[in-house]
TIMI-663888 format. One record per residue (C-alpha): residue number from 1; x, y, z negated. Coordinates in steps of 0.02 Angstrom, whole numbers, plus 50000, padded with zeros to 5 digits. Layout:
BEGIN
 pos     X     Y     Z
 NUM     X     Y     Z
...
//
This chain:
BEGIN
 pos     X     Y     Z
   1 49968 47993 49889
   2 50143 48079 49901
   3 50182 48229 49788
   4 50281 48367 49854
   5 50348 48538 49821
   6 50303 48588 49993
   7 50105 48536 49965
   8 50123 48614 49801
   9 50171 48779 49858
  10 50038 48781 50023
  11 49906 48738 49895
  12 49927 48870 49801
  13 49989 49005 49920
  14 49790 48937 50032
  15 49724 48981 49873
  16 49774 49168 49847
  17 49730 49194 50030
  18 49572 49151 50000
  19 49477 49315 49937
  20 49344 49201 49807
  21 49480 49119 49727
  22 49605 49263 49733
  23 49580 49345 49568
  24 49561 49180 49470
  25 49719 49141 49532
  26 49833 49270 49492
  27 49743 49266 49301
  28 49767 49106 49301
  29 49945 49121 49345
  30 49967 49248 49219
  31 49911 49130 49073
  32 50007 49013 49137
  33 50165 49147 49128
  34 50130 49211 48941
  35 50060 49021 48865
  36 50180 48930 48765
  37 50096 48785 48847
  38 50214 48766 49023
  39 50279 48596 49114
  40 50456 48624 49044
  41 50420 48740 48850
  42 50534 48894 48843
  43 50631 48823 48685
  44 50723 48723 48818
  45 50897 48845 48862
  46 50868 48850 49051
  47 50749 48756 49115
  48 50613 48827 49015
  49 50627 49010 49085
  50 50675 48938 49260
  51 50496 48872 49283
  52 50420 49042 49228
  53 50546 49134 49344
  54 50495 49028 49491
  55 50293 49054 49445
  56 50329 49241 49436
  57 50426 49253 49611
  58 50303 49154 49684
  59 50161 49252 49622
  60 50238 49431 49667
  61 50295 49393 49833
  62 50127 49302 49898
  63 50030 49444 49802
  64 50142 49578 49891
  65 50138 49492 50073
  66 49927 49504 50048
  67 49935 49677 49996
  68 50054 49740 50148
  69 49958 49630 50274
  70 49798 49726 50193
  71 49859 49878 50220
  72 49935 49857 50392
  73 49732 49818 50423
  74 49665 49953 50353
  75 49792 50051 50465
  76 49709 49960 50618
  77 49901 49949 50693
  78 50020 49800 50665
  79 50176 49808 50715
  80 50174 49709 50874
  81 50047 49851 50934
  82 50138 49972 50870
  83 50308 49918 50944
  84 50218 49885 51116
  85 50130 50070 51093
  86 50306 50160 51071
  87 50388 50077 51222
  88 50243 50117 51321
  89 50234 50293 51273
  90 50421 50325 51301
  91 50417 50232 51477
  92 50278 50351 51523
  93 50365 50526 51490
  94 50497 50465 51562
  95 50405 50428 51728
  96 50404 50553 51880
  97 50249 50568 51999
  98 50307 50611 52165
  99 50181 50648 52309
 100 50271 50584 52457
 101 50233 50627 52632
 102 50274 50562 52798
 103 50418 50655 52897
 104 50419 50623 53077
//
């Protein structure tokens, strides 16, 4: 079995968008943030705050890419309907209906 960064990271990111394991996740990532326990221990001069930075990001921006794709939801209008809604809606008032009738 091959370890890899890349499996690392879609593990975990599968597991916060799953809504039962969600919660348990981000605690758990907290712990993991605030124990003195970590893969690489803070007394190290870089490397042990790099691997608490790189937890952090990760957890903020997966956390914050949920909550906006949440809320575009709740909106009911994403932005690929929303884009497609405002080009339709300025190619109709720009429209003219003519009635045209045959001249002879």
């Amino acid at each position: 079995m091959k370890f890899s960064i890349e499996a690392l990271y879609n593990w975990y990111r599968g597991l916060l968008r799953n809504p039962k394991y969600r919660w348990w996740v981000v605690l758990g990532t907290f712990l993991y943030f605030v124990s003195p326990i970590d893969i690489a221990p803070d007394f190290l001069p870089i490397v042990g705050q790099l691997d608490d930075v790189l937890i952090l990001t990760l957890l903020v921006s997966e956390v914050s890419q949920i909550a906006i794709e949440g809320f575009k939801a709740r909106r009911g209008t994403p932005e690929s309907q929303t884009a497609n809604a405002s080009s339709q809606s300025t190619s109709q008032t720009e429209s003219i209906d003519v009635d045209a009738v045959s001249v002879e």
